[in-house]
Each structure stands twice: as structure tokens, then as C-alpha cells.
VOTINU-22198 format. One record per residue (C-alpha): z, y, x. Coordinates in nm, 3 decimals. Example, Ala and Ser with C-alpha at 12.3 -4.5 7.8 and 13.67 -1.06 7.14 Angstrom:
2
0.780_-0.450_1.230 $
0.714_-0.106_1.367 $
REM end
This chain:
413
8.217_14.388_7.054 $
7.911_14.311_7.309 $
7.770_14.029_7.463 $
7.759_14.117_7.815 $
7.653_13.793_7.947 $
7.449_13.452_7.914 $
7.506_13.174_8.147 $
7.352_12.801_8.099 $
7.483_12.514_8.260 $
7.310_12.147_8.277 $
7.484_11.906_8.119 $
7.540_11.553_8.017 $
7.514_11.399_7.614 $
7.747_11.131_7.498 $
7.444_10.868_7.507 $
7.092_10.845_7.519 $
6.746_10.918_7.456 $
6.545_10.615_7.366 $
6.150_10.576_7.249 $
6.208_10.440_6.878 $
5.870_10.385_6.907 $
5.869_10.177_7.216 $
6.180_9.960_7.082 $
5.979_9.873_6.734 $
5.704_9.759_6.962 $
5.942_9.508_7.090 $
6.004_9.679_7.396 $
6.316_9.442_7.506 $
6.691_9.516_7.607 $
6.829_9.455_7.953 $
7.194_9.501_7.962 $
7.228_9.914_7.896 $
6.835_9.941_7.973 $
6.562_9.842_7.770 $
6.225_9.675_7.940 $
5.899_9.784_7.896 $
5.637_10.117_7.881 $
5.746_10.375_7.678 $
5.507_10.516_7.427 $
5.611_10.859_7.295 $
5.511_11.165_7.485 $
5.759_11.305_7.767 $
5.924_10.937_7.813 $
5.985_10.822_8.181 $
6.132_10.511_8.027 $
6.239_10.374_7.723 $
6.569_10.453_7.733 $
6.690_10.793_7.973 $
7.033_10.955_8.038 $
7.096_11.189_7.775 $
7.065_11.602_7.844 $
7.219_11.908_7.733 $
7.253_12.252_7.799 $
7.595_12.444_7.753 $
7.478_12.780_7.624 $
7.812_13.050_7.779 $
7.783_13.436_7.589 $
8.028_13.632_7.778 $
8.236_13.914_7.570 $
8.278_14.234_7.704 $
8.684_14.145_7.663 $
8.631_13.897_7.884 $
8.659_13.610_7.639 $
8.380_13.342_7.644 $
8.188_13.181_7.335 $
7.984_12.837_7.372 $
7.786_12.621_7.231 $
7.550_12.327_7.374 $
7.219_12.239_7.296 $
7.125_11.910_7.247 $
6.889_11.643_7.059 $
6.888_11.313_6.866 $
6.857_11.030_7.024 $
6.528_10.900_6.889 $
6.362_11.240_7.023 $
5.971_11.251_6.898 $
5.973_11.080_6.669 $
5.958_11.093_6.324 $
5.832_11.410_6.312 $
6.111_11.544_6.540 $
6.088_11.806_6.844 $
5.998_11.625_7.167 $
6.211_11.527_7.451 $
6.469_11.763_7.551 $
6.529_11.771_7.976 $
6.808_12.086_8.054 $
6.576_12.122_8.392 $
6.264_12.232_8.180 $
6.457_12.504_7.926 $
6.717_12.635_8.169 $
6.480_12.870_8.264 $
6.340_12.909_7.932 $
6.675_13.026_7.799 $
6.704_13.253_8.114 $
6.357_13.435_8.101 $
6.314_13.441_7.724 $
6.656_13.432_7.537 $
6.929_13.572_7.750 $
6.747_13.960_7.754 $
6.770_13.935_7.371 $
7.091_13.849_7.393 $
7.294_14.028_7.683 $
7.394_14.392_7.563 $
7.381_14.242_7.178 $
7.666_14.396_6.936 $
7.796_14.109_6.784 $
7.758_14.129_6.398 $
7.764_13.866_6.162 $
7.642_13.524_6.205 $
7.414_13.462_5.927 $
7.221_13.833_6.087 $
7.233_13.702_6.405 $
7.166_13.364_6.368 $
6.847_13.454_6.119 $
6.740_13.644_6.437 $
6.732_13.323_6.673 $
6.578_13.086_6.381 $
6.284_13.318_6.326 $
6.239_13.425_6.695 $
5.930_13.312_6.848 $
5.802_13.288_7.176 $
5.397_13.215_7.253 $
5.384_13.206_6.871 $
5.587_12.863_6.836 $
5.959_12.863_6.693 $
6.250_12.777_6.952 $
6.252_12.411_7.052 $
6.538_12.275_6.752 $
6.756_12.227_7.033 $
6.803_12.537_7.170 $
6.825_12.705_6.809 $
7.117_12.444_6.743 $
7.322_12.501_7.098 $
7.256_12.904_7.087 $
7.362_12.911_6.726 $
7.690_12.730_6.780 $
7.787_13.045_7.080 $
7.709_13.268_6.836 $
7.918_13.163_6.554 $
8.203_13.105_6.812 $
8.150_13.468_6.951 $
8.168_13.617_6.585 $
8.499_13.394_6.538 $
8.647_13.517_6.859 $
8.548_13.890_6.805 $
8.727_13.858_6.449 $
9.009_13.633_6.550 $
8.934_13.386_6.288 $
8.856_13.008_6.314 $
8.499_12.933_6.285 $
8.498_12.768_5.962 $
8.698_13.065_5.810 $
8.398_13.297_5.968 $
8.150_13.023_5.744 $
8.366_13.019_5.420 $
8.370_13.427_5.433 $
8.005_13.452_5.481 $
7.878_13.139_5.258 $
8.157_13.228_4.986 $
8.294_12.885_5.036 $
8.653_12.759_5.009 $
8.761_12.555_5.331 $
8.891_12.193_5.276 $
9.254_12.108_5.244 $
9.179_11.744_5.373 $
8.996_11.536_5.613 $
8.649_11.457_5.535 $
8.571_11.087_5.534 $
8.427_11.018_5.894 $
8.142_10.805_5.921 $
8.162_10.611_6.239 $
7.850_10.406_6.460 $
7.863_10.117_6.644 $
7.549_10.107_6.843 $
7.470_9.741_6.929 $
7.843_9.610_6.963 $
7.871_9.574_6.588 $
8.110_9.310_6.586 $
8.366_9.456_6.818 $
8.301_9.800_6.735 $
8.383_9.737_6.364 $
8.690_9.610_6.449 $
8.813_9.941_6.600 $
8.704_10.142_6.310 $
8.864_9.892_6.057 $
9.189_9.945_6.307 $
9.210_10.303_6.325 $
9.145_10.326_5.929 $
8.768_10.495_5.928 $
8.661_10.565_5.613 $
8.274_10.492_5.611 $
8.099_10.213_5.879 $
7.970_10.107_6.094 $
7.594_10.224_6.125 $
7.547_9.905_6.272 $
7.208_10.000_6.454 $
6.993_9.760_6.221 $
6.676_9.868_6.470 $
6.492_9.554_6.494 $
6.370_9.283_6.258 $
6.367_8.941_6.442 $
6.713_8.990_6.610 $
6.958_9.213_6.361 $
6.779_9.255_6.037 $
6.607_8.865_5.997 $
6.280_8.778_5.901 $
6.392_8.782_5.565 $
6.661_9.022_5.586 $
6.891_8.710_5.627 $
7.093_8.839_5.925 $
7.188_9.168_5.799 $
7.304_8.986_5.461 $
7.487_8.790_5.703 $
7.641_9.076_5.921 $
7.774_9.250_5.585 $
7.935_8.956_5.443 $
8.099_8.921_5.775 $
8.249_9.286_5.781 $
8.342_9.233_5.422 $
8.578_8.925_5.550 $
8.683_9.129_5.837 $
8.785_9.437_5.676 $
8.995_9.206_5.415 $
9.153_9.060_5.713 $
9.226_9.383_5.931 $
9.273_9.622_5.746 $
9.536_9.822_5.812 $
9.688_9.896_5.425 $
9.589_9.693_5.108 $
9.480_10.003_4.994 $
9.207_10.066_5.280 $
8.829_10.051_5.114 $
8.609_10.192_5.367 $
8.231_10.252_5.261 $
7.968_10.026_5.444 $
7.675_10.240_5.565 $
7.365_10.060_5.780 $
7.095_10.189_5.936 $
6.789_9.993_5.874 $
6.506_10.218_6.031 $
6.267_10.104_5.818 $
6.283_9.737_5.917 $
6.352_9.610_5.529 $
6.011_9.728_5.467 $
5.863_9.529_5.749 $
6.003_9.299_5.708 $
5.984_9.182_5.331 $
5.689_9.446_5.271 $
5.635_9.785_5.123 $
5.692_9.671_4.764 $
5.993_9.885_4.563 $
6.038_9.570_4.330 $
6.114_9.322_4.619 $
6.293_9.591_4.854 $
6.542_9.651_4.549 $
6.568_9.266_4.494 $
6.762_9.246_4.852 $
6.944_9.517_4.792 $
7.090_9.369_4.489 $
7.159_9.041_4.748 $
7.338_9.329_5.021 $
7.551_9.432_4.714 $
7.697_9.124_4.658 $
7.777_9.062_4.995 $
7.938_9.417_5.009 $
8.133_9.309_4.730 $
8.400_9.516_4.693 $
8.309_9.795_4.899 $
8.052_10.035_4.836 $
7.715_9.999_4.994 $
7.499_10.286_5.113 $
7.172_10.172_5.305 $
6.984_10.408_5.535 $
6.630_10.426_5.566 $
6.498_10.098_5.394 $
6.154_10.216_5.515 $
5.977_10.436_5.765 $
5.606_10.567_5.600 $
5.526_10.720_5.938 $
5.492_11.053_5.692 $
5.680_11.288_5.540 $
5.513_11.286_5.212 $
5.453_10.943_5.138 $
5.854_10.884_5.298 $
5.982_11.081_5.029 $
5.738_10.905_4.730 $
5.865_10.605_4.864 $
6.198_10.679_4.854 $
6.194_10.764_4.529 $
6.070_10.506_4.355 $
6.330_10.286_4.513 $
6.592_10.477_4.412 $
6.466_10.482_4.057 $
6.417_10.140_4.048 $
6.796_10.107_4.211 $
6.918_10.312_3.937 $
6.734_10.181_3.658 $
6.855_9.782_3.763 $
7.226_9.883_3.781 $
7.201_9.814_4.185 $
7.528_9.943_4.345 $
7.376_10.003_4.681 $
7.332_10.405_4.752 $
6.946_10.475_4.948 $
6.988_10.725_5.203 $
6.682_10.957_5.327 $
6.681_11.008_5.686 $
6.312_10.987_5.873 $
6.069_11.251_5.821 $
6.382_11.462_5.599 $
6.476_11.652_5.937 $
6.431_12.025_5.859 $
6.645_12.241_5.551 $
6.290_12.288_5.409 $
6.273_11.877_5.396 $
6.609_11.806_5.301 $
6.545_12.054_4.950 $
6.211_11.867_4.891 $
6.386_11.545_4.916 $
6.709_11.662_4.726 $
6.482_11.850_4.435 $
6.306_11.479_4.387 $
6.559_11.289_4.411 $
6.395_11.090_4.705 $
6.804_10.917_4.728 $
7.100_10.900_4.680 $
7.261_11.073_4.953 $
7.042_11.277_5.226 $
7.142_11.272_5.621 $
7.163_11.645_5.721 $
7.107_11.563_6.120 $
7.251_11.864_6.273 $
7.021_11.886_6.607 $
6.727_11.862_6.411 $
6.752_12.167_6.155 $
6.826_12.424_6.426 $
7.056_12.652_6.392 $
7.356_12.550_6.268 $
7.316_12.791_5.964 $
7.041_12.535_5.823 $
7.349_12.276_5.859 $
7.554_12.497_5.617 $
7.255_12.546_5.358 $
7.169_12.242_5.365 $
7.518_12.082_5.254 $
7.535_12.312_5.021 $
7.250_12.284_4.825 $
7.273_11.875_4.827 $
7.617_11.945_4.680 $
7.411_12.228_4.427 $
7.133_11.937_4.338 $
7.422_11.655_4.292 $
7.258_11.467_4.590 $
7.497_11.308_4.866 $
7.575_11.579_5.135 $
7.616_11.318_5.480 $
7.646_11.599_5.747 $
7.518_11.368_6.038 $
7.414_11.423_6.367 $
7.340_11.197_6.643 $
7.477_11.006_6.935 $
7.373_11.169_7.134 $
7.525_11.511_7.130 $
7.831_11.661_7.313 $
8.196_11.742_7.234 $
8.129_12.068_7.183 $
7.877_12.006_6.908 $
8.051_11.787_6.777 $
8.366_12.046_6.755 $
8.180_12.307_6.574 $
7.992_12.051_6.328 $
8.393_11.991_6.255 $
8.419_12.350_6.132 $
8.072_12.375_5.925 $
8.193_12.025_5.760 $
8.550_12.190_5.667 $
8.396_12.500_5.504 $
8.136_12.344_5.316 $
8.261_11.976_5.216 $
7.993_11.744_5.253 $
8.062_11.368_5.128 $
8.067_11.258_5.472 $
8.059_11.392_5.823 $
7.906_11.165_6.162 $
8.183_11.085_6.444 $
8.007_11.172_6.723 $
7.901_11.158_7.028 $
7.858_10.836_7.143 $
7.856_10.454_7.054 $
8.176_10.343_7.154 $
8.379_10.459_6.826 $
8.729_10.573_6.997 $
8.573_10.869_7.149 $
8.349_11.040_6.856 $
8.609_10.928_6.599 $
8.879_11.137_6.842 $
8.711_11.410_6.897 $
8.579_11.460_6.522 $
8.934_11.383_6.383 $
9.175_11.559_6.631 $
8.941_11.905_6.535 $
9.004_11.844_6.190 $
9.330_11.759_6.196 $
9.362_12.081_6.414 $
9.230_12.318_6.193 $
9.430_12.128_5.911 $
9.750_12.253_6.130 $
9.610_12.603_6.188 $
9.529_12.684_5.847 $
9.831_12.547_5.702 $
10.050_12.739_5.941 $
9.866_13.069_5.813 $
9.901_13.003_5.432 $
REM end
């Protein structure tokens, strides 16, 4: 079967893009906007509506494949691919993509989707973006020209064996913490909340006192809502490196709080991601482990997560092979194509490192959808609901896919 057609449409991401840089500079909130000049390149503000681009690959049997292309909130930074506007790479896709594409025999997707990941254009790779919406059509148009589910089209080709159950769903709560936690403590999800930890003086303390704070308090209120005695969610927060600026770059005294967050976890498990942000990929991944080392070697009950400057599959393996945490955040948009995604779980899982098949906010249904499928043929620890802040939604749209290809799958057995 052919691809006969590409077609892009414009489209809208399930949050936002916001300067991280700006925002640890203090750059202040104001209501859904944030005041102040933003700092990293291609910024009109600190925080800007969210874009994506809905990549269509017409079949010559009339059926249509999609995927959409979109990228992390916190575009630029930490080593990332800059800002993504649809306006800009509409045109891109159209003059330098869609000939490659358009008359294509559809093989398989790890030869196709090689193709994309290594195509270049003025001698640079495809923005990450585009790689990761493109990618997502084509795995969709090799499940559609097979008549097989997507993840069955990633277990045949990876030699994997597709899950028989959900995979724990990691929910965020963007700045409504409090609220937020409550509706993933109702509706039973089992890791939380993120908790958006993105600022010393007003959500991690001085001296890490109001994060110690915030975790004792979901502790309480997870005893007190839960919805079965039975229900032990893992706690997961996103620092962003503010427990190193705020008690200082020193593994000893870093581990010493974490030993205080454990205790105030107490008895749920405690994963903490991103304790510090070394503005470099090498020295992020030193860093990281020697405090998970020195985690280890106390007896500390608190799992480190890697997440800055560990964006690409070629970081993820250096950080996996040295142990540089406990668990590593796979962030979907930021490896590419979605093939990276699948080698990337897997060889965390190879390397007995924690697969968390993540993602951001600010990504689309759609993306979200076929993450679903990569997560259910590969089995990482944990997979992001997502898009969005506001729980209900992500945690709907990650959960009803599951559960659908749960019902699918089951019917065919």
C-alpha cells in the first residue's frame, strides 16, 4: 500500500510553552500568565499558547494515518530543540518532507521511521518535533495497511510481548497541587502528583521546608481519601533542580533531605525528579550519580530520577549504563521519533534502570494515544497522563486507550 498524500493542519497543545529560564529568574505569575521578559531564544513571552501540527498520510485505500507533532513545555532549554510555532514548519513539512513521502510504499516502521530520524535537510537533523509527529503517522499507516493495532505492529517488530494490564499512570498537577491531588487520589492514580516544585522561595522553601510540608500533607490526604484501604499510590515531584539551590550542590546534604522527604512519605514510596540542574549534560549525569550512590549506600528510600540534559536515546543509555538514577524520564517529544521511545524503554528495562515513559504537558490527544500503544508493547514502570494540567483529561485519555486496547486484544485471544 502507498502513501498518496500529506496534509498538515495547525493545531492547538493541551498547555503551554513557558521560558524555564525566565521563571527561575523569578519571572512572576499573574493568574494563567507569568510577568516579566523572557530570556530563551524564540520567546514572545514567558509563557505562550501551546502549538502543534497534525501530520495526515493519506492511503491509496482511502484510509488516513496521523500523528501530531509537538514539544515539551520547557522548549530550549536544557539542551532541548527550540521553540516549536506550526506557522514556521507548516511549510517546512510541505516543501521538504511531504515529496519524500507522497508515492512512498509503506513498509515497515522501524525502515521507515530510520529513514525520517536520519534525514537531513541543510545538513541539520529534523527539528525533534517533527521526527516525533511524522513518526507517529507512520506507525499508524503501517498498522492500518496490516490491520493490526499499533502496539501489536511494535511487539512484532521489537520482539516484545504486549501487556495484559494497565500500566501505572503517572499523573501532574501543574500549580493546583492541592486540589489536583485530590482528583488523582479519587479516581485511584497510581503514581502523583508531579506537583510542579519549579521555584524555591514559594513551593520548594528556603530550606526545602515547604515541599517537606506539601508531602506530609498528601501523605494525610491520601490516608483520608483514598478510595480502598488497599490504594498505595507512588509520590513523584518534580524539583527542577531547586534542592540544589537551594541547600547547595553538596551530595552529602542533598541526600540528608531526602532522608527528611522519606519520612514524610512514610508509607508510600518516594521518587524525586531532578534534585539538581548542572546546566550540562556531563556534569548532570556525574552529579546524579553520586547522589544516587550515596542514596543507596545510606539505605534512603527515596528513588532519584534523571530528567534535564537526559533528552535524547543516546543520553538516556549514558545515563542508564552509569547508573546516573534510579529511574530515567524517557520524554517522548524530545527523542524524536517515536522508535527512540521504544529503544529507549527497552534498554532501561535491559540495564535494570526505571523505564518512566514520560512526555510533557504539553502535547495532544493524539500523542498521547499512540505513546498508549508504545507503553503497552514495551512495559515501562510508568507511563505520563498527558496532555495537560488539569488531571481528568490526560488521565482519560491515557486510560480509556489502554483500557481499549485491553478490550481489543482480549476479544482476539
Amino acid at each position: 500500500m502507498k502513501i498518496v498524500d500529506v496534509i498538515c493542519a495547525p493545531g492547538r497543545t493541551g498547555f503551554f510553552f513557558d521560558d524555564q529560564r525566565a521563571i527561575k529568574k523569578g519571572a512572576e505569575p499573574d493568574g494563567a500568565a507569568y510577568r516579566g521578559t523572557p530570556i530563551t531564544d524564540g520567546f514572545n513571552s514567558v509563557r505562550q499558547a501551546g502549538e502543534s501540527i497534525s501530520v495526515m498520510l493519506i492511503l491509496e485505500d482511502g484510509q488516513i494515518a496521523w500523528g501530531d507533532c509537538a514539544a515539551v513545555q520547557y522548549s530550549g532549554a536544557g539542551g532541548r530543540d527550540p521553540l516549536f510555532l506550526a506557522d514556521s514548519f507548516i511549510s517546512f513539512i510541505d516543501e521538504h518532507i511531504k515529496p519524500t513521502l507522497a508515492g512512498r510504499e509503506i513498509t515497515t516502521f522501524k525502515e521507515m521511521s530510520i529513514e525520517l530520524e536520519s534525514m537531513k535537510v541543510d545538513g541539520k537533523l529534523l527539528h525533534t518535533a517533527i521526527r516525533y509527529g511524522i513518526s507517529q503517522a507512520i506507525l499508524d499507516a503501517v498498522a492500518k495497511s496490516q490491520h493490526k493495532l499499533m502496539c501489536e505492529v511494535i511487539s512484532e517488530e521489537y520482539n516484545t510481548t504486549i501487556s495484559d494490564d494497565m500500566i501505572p499512570i503517572f499523573t501532574q498537577s501543574g500549580d493546583s497541587r492541592y486540589e489536583n491531588s485530590d482528583k488523582m487520589i479519587i479516581k485511584g492514580a497510581e503514581v502523583l502528583p508531579h506537583g510542579l516544585i519549579n521555584h524555591v522561595e514559594t513551593k520548594l522553601g528556603k530550606n526545602g521546608e515547604l515541599l517537606e510540608e506539601y508531602i506530609g500533607w498528601l501523605r494525610d490526604r491520601i490516608i483520608e481519601l483514598r478510595p480502598s484501604p488497599d490504594y498505595s499510590p507512588a509520590l513523584h515531584l518534580d524539583v527542577y533542580g531547586n534542592i540544589a539551590i537551594a541547600l547547595g550542590f553538596d551530595a552529602s546534604i542533598m541526600a540528608d533531605y531526602l532522608a527528611k522527604l522519606e519520612k514524610a512519605a512514610h508509607p508510600f514510596k518516594l521518587r524525586i525528579e531532578g534534585p539538581m540542574d548542572m546546566e550540562e549534560r556531563e556534569k548532570q549525569m556525574i552529579a546524579l550519580q553520586e547522589l544516587t550512590k550515596l542514596v543507596d549506600e545510606r539505605g534512603i528510600n527515596v528513588e532519584i530520577v534523571a530528567d534535564e540534559w537526559c533528552n535524547t536515546l543516546e543520553d538516556i543509555k549514558y545515563f542508564a549504563d552509569n547508573k546516573a538514577g534510579h529511574m530515567v524520564q524517557i520524554k517522548t517529544p524530545d527523542l524524536g521519533g517515536i522508535g527512540n521511545t521504544v529503544e529507549a524503554v527497552l534498554y532501561c528495562k535491559e540495564r535494570g534502570i526505571g523505564a518512566y515513559q514520560g512526555g510533557t504537558c504539553n502535547e495532544t490527544d493524539r500523542s498521547a494515544q499512540v505513546c498508549v500503544h508504545l507503553a503497552m508493547a514495551t512495559k515501562p514502570d510508568q507511563i505520563l497522563a498527558k496532555p495537560g494540567m488539569g488531571v481528568d483529561e490526560g488521565y482519560m485519555v491515557v486510560f480509556n486507550e489502554m483500557q481499549r486496547i485491553l478490550a481489543l486484544r482480549n476479544r482476539m485471544k
